[in-house]
Structures are given as structure tokens and as C-alpha cells.
SETOR-489948 format. One record per residue: x, y, z of N, C-alpha, C in turn; residue in one letter. Coordinates in steps of 0.001 Angstrom, whole numbers, plus 500000, padded with zeros to 6 digits. Layout:
SETOR-489948
nu  nv  nw  cau  cav  caw  cu  cv  cw  resn
X  Y  Z  X  Y  Z  X  Y  Z  A
...
END
This chain:
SETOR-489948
nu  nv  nw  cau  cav  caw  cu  cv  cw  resn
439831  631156  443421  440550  630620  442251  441383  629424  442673  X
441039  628766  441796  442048  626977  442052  443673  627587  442512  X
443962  626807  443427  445637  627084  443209  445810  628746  444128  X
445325  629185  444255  445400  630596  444823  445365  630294  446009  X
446377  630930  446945  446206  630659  448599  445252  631876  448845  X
444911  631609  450086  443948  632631  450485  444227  634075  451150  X
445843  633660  451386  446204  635006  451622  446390  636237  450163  X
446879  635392  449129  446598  636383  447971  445681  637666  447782  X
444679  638018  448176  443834  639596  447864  444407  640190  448845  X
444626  639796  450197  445434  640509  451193  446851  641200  451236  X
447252  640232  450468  448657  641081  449748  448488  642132  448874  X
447359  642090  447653  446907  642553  446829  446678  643654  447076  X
445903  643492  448348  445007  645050  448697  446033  645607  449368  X
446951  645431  449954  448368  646244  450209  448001  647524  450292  X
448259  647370  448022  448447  648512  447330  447460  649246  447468  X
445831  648969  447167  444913  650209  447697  445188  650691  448430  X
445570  649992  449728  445647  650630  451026  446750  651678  451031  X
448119  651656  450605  448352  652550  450436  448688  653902  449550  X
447744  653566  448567  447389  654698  447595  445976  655233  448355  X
445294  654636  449289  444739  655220  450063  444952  656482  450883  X
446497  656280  451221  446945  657356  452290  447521  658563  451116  X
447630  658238  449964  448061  659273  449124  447795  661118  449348  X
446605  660679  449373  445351  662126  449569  446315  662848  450560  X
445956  661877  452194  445942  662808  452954  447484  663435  453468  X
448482  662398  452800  450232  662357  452487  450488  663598  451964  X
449884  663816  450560  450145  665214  449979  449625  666361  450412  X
448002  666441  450727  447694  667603  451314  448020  667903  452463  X
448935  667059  453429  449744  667400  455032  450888  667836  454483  X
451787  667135  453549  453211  667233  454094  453826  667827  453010  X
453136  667466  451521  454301  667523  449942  453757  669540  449769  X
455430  669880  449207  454683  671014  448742  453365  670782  447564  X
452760  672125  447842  451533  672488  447421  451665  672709  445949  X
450738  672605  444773  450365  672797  443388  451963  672668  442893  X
452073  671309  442833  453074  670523  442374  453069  669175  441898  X
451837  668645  441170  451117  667705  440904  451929  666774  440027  X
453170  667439  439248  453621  666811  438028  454981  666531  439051  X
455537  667207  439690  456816  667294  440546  456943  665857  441550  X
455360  666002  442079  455307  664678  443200  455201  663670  442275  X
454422  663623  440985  454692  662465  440208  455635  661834  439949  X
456369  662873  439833  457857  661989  438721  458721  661953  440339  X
458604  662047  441713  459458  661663  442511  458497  660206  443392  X
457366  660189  443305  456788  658962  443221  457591  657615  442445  X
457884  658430  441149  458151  657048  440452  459680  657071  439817  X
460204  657817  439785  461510  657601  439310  462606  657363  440093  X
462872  657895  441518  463928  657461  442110  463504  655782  442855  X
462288  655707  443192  462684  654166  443193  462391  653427  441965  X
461829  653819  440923  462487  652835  440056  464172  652813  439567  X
464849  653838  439763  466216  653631  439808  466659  652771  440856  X
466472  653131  441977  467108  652119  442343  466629  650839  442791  X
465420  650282  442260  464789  648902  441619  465985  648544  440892  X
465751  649119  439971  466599  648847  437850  468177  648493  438843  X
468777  649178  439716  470087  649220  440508  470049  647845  440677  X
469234  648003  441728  469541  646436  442537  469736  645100  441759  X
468398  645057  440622  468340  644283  439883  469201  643627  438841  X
469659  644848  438335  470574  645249  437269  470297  644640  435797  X
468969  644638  435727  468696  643715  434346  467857  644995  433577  X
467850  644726  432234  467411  645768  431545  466379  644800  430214  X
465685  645541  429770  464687  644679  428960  465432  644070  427623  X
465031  643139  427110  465517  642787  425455  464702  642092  424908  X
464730  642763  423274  463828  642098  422346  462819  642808  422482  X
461500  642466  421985  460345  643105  421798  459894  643504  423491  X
460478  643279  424597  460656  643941  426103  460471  645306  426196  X
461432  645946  424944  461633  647401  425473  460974  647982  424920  X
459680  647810  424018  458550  648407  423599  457864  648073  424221  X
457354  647109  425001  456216  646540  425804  456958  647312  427442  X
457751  647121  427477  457856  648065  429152  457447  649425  429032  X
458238  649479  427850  457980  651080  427370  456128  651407  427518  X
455321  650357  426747  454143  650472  426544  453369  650819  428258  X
454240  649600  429082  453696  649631  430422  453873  650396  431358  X
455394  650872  430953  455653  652556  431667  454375  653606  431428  X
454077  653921  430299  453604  655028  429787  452128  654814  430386  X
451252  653386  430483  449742  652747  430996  449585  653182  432402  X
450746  652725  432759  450742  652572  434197  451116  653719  435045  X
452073  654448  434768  452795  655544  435490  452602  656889  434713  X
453546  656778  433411  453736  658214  432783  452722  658712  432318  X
451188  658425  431893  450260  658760  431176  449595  658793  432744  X
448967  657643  433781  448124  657337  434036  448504  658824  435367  X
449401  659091  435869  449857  659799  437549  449083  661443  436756  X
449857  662036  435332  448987  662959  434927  447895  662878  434846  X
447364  662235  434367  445747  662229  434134  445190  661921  435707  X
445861  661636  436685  444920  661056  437877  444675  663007  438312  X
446011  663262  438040  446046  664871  438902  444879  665918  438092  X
445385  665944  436936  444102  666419  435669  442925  666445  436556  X
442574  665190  436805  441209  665123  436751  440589  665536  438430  X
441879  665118  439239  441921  666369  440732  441604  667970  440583  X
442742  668314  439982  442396  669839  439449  441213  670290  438601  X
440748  669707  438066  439577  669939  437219  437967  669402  437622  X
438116  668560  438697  436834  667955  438601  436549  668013  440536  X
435511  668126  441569  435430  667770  442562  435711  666438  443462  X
436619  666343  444465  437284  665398  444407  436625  664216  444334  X
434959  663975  445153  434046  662825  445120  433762  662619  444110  X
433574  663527  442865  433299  663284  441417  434307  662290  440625  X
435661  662469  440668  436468  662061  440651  437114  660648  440791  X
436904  660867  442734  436697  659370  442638  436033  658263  442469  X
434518  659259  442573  433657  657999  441828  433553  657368  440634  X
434258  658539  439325  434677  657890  438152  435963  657298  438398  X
436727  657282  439168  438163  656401  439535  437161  654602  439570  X
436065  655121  440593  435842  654089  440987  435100  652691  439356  X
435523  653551  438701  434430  652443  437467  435632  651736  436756  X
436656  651955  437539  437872  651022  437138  438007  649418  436959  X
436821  648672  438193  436756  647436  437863  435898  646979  436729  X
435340  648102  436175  433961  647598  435285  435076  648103  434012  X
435910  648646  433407  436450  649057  432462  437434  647883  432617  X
438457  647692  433418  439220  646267  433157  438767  645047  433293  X
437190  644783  433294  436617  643666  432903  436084  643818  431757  X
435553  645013  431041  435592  645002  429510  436943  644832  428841  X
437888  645064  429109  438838  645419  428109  439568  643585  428637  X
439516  643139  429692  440021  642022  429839  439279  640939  428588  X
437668  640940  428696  437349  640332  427943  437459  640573  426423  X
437917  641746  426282  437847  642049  424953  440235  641193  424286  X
441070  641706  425257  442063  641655  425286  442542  640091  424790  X
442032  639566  426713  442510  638158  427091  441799  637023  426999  X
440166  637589  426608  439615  636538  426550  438627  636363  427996  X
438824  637106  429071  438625  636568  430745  437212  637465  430367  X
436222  635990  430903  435200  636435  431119  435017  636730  432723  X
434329  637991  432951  434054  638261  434385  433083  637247  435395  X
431955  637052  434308  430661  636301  435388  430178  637530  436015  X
428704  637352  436445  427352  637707  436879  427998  638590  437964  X
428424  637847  438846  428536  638146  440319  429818  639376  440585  X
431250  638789  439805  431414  639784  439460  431720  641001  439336  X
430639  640984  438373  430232  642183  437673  428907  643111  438990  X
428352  642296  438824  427843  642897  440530  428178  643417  441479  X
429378  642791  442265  430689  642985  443131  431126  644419  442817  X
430819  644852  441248  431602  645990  440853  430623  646799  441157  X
429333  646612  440736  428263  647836  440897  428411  648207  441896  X
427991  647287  442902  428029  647727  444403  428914  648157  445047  X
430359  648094  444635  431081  649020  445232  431052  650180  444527  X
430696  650430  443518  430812  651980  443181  429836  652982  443547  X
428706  651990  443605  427438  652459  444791  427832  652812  445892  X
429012  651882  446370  429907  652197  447830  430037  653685  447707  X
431008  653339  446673  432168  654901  446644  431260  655878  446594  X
430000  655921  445602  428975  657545  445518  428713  657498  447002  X
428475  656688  447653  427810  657367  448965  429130  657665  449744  X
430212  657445  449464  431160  657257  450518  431858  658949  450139  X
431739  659285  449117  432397  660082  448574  431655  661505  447867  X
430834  661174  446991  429839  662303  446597  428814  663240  447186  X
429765  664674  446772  429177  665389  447718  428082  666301  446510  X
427806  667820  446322  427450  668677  445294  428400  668721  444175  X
428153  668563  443367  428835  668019  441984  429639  669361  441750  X
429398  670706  442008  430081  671675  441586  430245  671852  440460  X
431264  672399  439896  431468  673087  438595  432584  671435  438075  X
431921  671145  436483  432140  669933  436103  432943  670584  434683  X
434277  670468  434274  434379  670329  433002  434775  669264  432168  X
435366  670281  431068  435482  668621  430120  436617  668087  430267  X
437758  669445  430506  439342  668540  430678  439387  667693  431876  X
438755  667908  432904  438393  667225  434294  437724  665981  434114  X
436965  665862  433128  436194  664229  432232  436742  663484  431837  X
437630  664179  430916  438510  663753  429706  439980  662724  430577  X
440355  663553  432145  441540  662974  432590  440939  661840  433561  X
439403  661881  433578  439183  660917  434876  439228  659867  433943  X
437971  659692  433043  437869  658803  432255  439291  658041  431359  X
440451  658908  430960  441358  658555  430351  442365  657701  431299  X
442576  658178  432483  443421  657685  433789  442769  656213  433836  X
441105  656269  433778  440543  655004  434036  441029  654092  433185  X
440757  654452  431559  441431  653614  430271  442871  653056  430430  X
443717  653797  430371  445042  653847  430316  445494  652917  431525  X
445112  652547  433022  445279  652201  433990  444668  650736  433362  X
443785  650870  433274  442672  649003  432654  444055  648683  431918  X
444022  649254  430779  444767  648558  429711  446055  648114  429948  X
446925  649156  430807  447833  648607  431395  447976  647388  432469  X
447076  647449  433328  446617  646154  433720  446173  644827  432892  X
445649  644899  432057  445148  643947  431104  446555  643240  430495  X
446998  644259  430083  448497  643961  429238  449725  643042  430048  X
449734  643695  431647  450501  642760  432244  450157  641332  432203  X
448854  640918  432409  448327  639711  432370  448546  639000  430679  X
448718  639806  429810  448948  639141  428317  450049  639207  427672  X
450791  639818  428512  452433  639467  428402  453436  638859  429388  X
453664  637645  428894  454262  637088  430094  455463  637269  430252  X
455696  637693  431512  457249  638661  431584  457982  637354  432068  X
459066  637822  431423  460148  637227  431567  461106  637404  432724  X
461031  638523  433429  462022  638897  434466  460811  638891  435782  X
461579  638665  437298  460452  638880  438153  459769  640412  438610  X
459222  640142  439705  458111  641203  439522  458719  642798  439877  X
459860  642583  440506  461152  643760  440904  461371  644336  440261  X
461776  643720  438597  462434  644277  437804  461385  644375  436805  X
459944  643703  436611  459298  644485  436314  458580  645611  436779  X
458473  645882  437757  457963  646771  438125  459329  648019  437763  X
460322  648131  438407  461868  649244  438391  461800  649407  436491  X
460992  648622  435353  461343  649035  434402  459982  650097  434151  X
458832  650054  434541  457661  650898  434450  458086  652134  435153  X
458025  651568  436355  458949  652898  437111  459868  653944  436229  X
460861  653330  435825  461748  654264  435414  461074  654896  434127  X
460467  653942  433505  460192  654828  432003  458821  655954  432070  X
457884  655239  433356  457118  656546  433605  457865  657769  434236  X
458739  657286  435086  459692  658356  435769  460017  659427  434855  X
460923  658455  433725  461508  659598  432552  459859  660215  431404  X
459323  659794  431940  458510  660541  430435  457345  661695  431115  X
457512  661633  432723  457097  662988  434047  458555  663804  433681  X
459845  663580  433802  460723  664857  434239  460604  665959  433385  X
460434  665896  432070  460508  666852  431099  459715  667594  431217  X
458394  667054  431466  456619  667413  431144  456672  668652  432630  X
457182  668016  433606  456878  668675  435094  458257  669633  435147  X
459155  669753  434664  460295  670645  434505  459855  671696  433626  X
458909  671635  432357  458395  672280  431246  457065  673276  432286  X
456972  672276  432791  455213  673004  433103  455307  673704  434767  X
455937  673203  435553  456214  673528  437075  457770  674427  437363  X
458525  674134  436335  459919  674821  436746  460818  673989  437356  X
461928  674605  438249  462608  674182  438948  461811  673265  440086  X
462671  671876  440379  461805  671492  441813  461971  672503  443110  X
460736  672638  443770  460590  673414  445522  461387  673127  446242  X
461572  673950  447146  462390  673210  448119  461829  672577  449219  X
462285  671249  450034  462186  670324  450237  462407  670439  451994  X
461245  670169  452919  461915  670151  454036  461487  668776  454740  X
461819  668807  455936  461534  667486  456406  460170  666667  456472  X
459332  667491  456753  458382  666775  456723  458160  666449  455138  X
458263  667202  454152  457931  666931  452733  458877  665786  452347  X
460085  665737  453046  461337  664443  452566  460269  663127  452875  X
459551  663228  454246  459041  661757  454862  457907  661704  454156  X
457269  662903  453391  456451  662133  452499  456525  661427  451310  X
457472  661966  450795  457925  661527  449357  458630  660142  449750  X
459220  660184  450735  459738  658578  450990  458620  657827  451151  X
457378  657717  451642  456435  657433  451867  455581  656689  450756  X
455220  658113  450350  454608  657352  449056  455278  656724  447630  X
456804  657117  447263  457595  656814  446789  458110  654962  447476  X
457930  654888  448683  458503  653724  448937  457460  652629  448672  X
456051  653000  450010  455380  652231  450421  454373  652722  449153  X
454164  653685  448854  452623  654065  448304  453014  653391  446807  X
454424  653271  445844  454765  653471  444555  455027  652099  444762  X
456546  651791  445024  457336  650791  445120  456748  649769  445475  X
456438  649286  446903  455696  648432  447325  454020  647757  447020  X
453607  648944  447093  451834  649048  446184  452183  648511  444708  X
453341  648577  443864  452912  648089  442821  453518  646957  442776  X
454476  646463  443370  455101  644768  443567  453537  644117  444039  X
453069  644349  444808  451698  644236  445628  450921  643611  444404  X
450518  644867  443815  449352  644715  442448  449948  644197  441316  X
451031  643882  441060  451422  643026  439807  451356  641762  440363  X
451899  641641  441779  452012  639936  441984  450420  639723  441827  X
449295  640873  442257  448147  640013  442346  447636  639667  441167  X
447799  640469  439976  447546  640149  438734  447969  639012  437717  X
448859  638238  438550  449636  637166  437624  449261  636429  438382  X
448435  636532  439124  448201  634984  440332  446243  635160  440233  X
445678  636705  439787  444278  636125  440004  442925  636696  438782  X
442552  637011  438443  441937  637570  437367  441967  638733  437353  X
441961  639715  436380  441847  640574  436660  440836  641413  436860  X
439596  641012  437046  438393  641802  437394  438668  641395  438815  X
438967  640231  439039  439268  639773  440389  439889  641354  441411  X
440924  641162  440817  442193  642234  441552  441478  643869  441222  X
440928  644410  440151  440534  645663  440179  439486  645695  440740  X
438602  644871  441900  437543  645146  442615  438109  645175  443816  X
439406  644880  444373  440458  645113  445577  440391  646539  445292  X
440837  647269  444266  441175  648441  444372  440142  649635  444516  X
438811  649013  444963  437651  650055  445547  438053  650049  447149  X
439037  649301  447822  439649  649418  448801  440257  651094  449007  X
440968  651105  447852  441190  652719  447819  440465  653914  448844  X
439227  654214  448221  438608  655410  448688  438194  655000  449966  X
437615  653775  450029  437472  653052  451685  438560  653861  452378  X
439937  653619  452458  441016  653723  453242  441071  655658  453240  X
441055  656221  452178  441341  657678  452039  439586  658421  453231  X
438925  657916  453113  437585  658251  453857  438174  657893  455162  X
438453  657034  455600  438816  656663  457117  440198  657799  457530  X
440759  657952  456643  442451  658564  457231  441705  660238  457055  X
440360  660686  456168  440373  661701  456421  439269  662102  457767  X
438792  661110  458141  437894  661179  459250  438610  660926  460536  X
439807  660320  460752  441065  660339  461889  441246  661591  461980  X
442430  661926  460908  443809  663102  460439  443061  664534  459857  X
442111  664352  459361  441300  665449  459026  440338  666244  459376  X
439585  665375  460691  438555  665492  460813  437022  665779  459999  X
437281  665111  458931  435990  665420  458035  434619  664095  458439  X
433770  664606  457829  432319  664252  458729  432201  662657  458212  X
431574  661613  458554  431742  660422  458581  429908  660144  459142  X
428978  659509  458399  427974  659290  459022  427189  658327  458816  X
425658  658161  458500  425186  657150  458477  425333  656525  456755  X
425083  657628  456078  425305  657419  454447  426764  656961  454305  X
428060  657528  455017  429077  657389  454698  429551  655327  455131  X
428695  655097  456020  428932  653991  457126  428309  653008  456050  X
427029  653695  455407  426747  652318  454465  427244  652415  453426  X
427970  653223  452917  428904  653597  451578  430275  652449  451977  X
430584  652614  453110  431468  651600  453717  431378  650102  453454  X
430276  650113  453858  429741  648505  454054  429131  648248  453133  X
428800  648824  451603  428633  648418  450081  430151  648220  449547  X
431039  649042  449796  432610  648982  449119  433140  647261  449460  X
433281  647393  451152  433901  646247  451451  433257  644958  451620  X
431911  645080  451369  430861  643883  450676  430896  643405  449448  X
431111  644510  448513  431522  644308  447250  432773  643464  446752  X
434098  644163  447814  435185  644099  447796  435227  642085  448148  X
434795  641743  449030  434478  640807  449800  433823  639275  448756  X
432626  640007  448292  431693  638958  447124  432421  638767  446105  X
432926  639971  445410  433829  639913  444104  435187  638979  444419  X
435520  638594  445654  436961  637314  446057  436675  636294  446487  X
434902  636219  446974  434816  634649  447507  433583  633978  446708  X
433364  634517  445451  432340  634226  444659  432781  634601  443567  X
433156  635490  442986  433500  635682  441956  434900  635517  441750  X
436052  634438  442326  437298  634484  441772  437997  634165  440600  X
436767  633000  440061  437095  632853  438769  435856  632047  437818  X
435437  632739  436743  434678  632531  436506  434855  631178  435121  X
434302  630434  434353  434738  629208  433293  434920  630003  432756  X
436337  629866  432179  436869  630003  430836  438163  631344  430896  X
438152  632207  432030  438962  632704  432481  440561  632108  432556  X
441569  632965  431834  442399  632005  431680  443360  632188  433236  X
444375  631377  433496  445181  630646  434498  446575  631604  433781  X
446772  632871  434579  448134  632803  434467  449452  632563  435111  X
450368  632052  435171  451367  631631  436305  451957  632276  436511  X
452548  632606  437977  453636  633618  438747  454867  633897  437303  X
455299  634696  437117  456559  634973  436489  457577  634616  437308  X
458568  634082  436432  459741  633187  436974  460615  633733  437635  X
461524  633462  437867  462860  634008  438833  462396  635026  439935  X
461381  634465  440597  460844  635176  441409  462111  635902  442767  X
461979  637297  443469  463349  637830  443976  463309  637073  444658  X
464225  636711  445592  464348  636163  446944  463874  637195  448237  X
462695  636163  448751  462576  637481  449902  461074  637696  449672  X
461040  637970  448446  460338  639328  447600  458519  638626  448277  X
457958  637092  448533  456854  636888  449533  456504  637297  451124  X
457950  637545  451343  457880  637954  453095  457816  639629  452863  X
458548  640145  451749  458478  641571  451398  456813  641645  451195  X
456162  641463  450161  455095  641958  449625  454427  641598  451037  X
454259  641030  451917  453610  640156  452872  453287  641694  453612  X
END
């Protein structure tokens, strides 16, 4: 893309990378069948103290549209990711995770206008071709609420993505992000207090995870993926995020010891081929629109995301 330095997808992919380590974060360290509990501590204490630092709060038609982007991004999308964990086999799962770049290039073109192009759209097949081999094992027992949350997580996640790109925020990417944060934060406490109880108790190793993915996996991963979305298309940036299962396959073949082989190796090398074609061929296709960094950018906040 014109104007785009080349370090841009590298920043970008940050965030896959560490929603990558998510998996193997929770099943080591977070207490166990607490899906709604780790959500809302994912996202609410650092978006508080985002919203802190910042100290700016939305106005005007802001606080329905954050509101909108809280609920896309965090409060709708963290339930439905778990939904569709609990209900569906995890390779099943992520291979419908994985049709995320092909759903926010429909809804982009339908939204913003951004046409994807050939290539692409290609870029996308082939990594999800990645992910089935990288990931799909015996399909097991399939239902519908397990369908219903993969596919919906997928929607809800596009659209919220789409939306950042068609609303041009007014505050930088800190304080947009600390306002999603907080409002997905608040619209998990009730739901996971209603449905889980009291929070578990908490020991050390479970503290360093929640800082973990709360810092690096939440906080940082999404400064990451908003800056990349205001700087590159967005079919562009949701074909970074087949980076994902790439990274969760490697940390469980280290830390887990799970099996890794010749299918898995070319499941590899379709993802990050894909990943690869879809940024140096497909960055921007005619007629795709140009959106510019949001203003008052933090101080810092390029050597941070870096």
C-alpha cells in the first residue's frame, strides 16, 4: 500500500502472535472452566487503567459507537469465541475462526466500499487450507450452539473491524482501544458473575497469566490491530490474523508436546504463504479507500506497539 512503511504487518501481526499464546496461557496456568471470568479480566482491568491514563471519555454520537465497538469487539465477540471452544472440537473451531479474512472482506465491501482483488481473496483460501491441515483433526460430536458461536464470533469480530475503519476516531489509538476495553469489560462482569459465581481463587502462577494475556495478549494485541487497520485495508490486516493458529500449533508442539508433521509442516507453509501473498500482492487493491492514522497519536505509543 502507497504510503505504508514496510514495517507495518509486523507490528500488526504482534497481535496474532499473541492471541496465539492464549490457548496454551489458559490451559497451563488460568483456573479451569472459567471461560466468562478470564474474559472479563482480559479486558476490563486494563481497559481501566487505559481510560486512567488517558483520562478522556467519549462525546457525541462516540458513546454509542464505542459502545457499538465494545460490544463487536470484546463483550459479544470473547463469549462467543469460548461458546464455540466448549461446544465444538478445537480444530473445528479454529478452522471456522479461520474464515475471518473472507467474512471481513465481504462485509468491508459491502460497509466501506474496499474492494479485496483476486489475489487477495486467494491469500485467504490458502490460508484456511493452511489452518485445516494445521489444525483438523476427527470432527467429533458437532452442535448447533458450537456453530452458532463460531460463526457469530466470526460476524461480530468482521463487523467490528469494518466499523473501526468507517469511523474515524477522534481520540488516539490508547484511548480508543481503553474505551472498547472497558465497555466489553462491563457488559462480561454481570454475565460471568450470573453464570460462574464468585471469582476463584487466584495463585501465582494464574496472577502471571492473567497479566499476560490481559497486558500483552488484550492491551497490546489490540493497540497492535487497530493501528494496523487505520494504516492498511482491511482484508489486508485480517489475513495477518491466520498468523494466529500458526503461533498456537508451534507453542503447542514446544510446551505441549503435541504431534507436528508432514501435513502439519505444509499446513504451515500454506498459512504463512498466504499470510505473505495477501501483504506483498494484495495490499491494496483500485478503489480501496486510504484511511489516515487517527490524530493525537500517544507519545511513545510507535516504539510501544514496535
Amino acid at each position: 500500500m502507497e504510503g505504508i512503511h514496510w514495517s507495518t504487518p509486523f507490528v500488526t501481526a504482534v497481535a496474532p502472535i499473541a492471541w496465539g499464546s492464549t490457548y496454551l496461557v489458559t490451559e497451563q496456568f488460568l483456573p479451569p472452566d472459567r471461560p466468562l471470568f478470564a474474559a472479563t479480566v482480559r479486558a476490563l482491568p486494563v481497559g481501566l487503567v487505559l481510560l486512567a491514563y488517558r483520562r478522556r471519555l467519549p462525546h457525541g454520537d462516540w458513546w454509542w459507537k464505542a459502545i457499538v465497538l465494545g460490544l463487536c469487539n470484546i463483550g459479544m465477540f470473547f463469549p462467543l469465541i469460548f461458546l464455540a471452544a466448549y461446544h465444538l472440537p478445537g480444530g473445528l473451531a479454529a478452522t471456522l475462526q479461520a474464515s475471518s479474512p473472507l467474512a471481513v472482506m465481504v462485509i468491508a465491501w459491502l460497509v466501506i466500499g474496499e474492494r479485496a482483488g483476486v489475489v487477495r481473496v486467494a491469500a485467504a483460501v490458502v490460508g484456511l487450507v493452511g489452518v485445516m491441515l494445521l489444525v483438523l483433526r476427527n470432527p467429533g460430536h458437532v452442535d448447533t450452539l458450537g456453530l452458532v458461536g463460531a460463526f457469530g464470533s466470526v460476524l461480530v469480530s468482521a463487523l467490528g473491524f469494518v466499523l473501526i475503519k468507517r469511523w474515524k476516531s477522534p481520540v488516539d489509538l490508547l484511548t480508543l482501544v481503553s474505551w472498547q476495553l472497558v465497555v466489553g469489560g462491563l457488559a462480561l462482569l454481570p454475565v460471568a458473575l450470573l453464570i460462574e459465581g464468585a471469582p476463584p481463587a487466584i495463585d501465582a502462577p494464574a496472577a502471571l497469566g492473567f497479566l499476560w494475556i490481559a497486558g500483552v495478549g488484550t492491551g497490546l494485541a489490540y493497540v497492535c490491530w487497530f493501528r494496523g487497520l487505520g494504516l492498511m485495508s482491511a482484508g489486508s490486516v485480517s489475513i495477518i490474523g491466520l498468523v494466529n493458529p500458526a503461533v498456537g500449533t508451534l507453542l503447542g508442539v514446544a510446551f505441549a508436546h503435541e504431534v507436528f508433521g508432514p501435513v502439519q509442516a505444509l499446513g504451515m507453509v500454506l498459512v504463512l504463504g498466504g499470510v505473505l501473498v495477501g501483504q506483498r500482492y494484495g495490499q491494496r487493491s483500485h478503489g480501496d479507500p486510504v484511511v489516515p492514522p487517527a490524530p493525537e497519536a500517544a507519545p511513545g505509543l510507535e516504539r510501544c506497539a514496535a
